[in-house]
N, C-alpha and C positions, 0 to 999 in steps of 0.2 A: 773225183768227188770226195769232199770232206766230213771225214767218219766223225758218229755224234760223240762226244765228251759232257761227261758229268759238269753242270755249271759250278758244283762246290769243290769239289777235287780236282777239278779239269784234266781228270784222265777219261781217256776213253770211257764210255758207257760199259762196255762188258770188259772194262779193269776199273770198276769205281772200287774204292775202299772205303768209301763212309761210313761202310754200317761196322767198319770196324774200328772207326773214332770214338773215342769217349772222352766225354765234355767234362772240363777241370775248371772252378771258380778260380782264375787267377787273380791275387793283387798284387803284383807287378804287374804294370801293363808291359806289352812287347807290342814292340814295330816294326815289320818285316818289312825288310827292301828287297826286294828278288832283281838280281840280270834279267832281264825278258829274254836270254837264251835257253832259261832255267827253265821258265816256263809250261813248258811242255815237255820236259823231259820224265822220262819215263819212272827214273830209280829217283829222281828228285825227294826228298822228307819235307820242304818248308812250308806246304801246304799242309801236310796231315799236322803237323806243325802247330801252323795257324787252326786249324779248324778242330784241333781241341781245347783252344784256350777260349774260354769268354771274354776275356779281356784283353782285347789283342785289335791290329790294324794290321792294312797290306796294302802293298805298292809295290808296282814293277816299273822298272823303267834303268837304265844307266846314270844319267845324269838329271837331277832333279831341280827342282824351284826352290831357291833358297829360302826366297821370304813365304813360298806358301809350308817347307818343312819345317821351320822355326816355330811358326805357326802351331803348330801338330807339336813340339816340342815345347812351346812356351809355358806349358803350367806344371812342370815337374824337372825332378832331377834326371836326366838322362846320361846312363853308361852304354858304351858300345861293347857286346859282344865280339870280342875278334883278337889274333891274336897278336901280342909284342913283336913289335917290328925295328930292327936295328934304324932304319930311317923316318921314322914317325917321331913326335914329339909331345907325342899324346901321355900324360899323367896315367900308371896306373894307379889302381883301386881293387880292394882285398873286399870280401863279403864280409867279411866283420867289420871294417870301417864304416863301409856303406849302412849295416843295421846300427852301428850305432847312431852316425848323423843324420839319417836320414827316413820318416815315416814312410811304410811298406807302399801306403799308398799314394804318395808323394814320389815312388820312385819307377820309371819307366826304362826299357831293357831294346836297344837300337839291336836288330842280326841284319846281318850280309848276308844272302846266300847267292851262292856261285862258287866259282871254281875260285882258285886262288889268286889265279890271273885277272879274272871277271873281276874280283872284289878290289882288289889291288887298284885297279882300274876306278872301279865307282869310289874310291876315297880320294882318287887324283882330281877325278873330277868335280867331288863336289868336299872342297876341304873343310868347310867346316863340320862333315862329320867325321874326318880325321881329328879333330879336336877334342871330341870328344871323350872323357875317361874310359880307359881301358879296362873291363872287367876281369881278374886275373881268376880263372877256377880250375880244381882241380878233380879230373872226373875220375869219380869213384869207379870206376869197371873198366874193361876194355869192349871195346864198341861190339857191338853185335851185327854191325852196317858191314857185310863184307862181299855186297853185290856188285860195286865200284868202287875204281882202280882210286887211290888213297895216296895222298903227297909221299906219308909215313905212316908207320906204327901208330904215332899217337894224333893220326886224325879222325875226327867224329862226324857221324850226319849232322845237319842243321838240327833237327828232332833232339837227338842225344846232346847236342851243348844244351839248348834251349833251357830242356828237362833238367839238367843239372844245374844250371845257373838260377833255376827258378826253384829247384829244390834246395839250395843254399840259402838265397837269399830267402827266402820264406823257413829256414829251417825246418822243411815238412818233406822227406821223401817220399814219406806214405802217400801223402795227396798227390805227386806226381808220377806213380808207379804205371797207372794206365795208361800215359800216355805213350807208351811203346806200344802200346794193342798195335796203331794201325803200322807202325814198322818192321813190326812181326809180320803182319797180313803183307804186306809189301815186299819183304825180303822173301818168303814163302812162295809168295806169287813169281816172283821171277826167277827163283829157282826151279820152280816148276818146267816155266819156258825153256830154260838153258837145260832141262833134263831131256824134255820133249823134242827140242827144236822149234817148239811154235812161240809165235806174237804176236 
């Protein structure tokens, strides 16, 4: 029998995090593509993610509809969150380039989330968002995400690029500071579990 899950966070009902989202007026929009492996995982960020951005969209799937994502993409400038790949051919783009050519609200923000592999994978499959410019950012802290296992040192949750890419480009870190609320709640919560033994 399958246990209830929060419709907004789709975690389970007694591990919702929502009441410890807080809502951020983004102008960048962001467009989260999720693995549907991702999905439901437990330590996942890309949800609390999305659900503190106002201005924001979501899709899960691996492989997508071209003409219906173009679509979704046709009225603004869009860079891809992700990072420099020795085999991609994709153009980077610096945050100051970007604020200079391009109005804040004219510019929208593609994230991947999944594993490395998973991601790797949804760009094979659907290459025109491998085309897409590269956002190059440099994150100011070191991650506070250390409830999963990490490529390297300098990998971040989905939540923490997000945050930082949006706090560049809008040059406002202050307005993006709560956005860590619910990854605090989340990192907290499962270390609880791994204290206890329970889930």
């Amino acid at each position: 029998m399958s246990r209830s899950r929060c419709e907004a966070c789709l975690r389970l009902e007694k591990l919702c995090l929502c009441d410890a989202v807080v809502s951020v007026d983004n102008v960048v929009e962001v467009l989260f593509l999720q693995h549907p492996l991702e999905t439901l995982q437990v330590k996942n960020t890309a949800r609390l993610a999305y659900l503190s951005l106002q201005n924001a969209q979501w899709l899960a799937g691996e492989s997508f509809d071209e003409e219906d994502l173009l679509k979704r993409l046709a009225d603004k400038s869009w860079v891809l969150l992700y990072p420099e790949t020795v085999e991609d051919q994709a153009p980077l783009v610096k945050v100051e380039q970007l604020r200079e050519k391009v109005e804040l609200h004219n510019l929208g923000l593609v994230v991947l989330d999944g594993t490395w592999r998973k991601t790797r994978k949804m760009l094979f499959l659907n290459p025109f968002l491998a085309k897409l410019p590269r956002l190059q950012i440099c994150m100011a802290k070191k991650s506070e995400y250390d409830i999963r296992k990490q490529k390297n040192a300098q990998t971040y949750s989905t939540l923490e690029a997000v945050q930082q890419a949006l706090s560049d480009l809008e040059n406002n870190s202050q307005k993006y500071e709560k956005m860590t609320d619910g990854l605090q709640a989340l990192i907290s919560q499962q270390k609880s579990f791994s204290q206890t033994g329970a889930h």
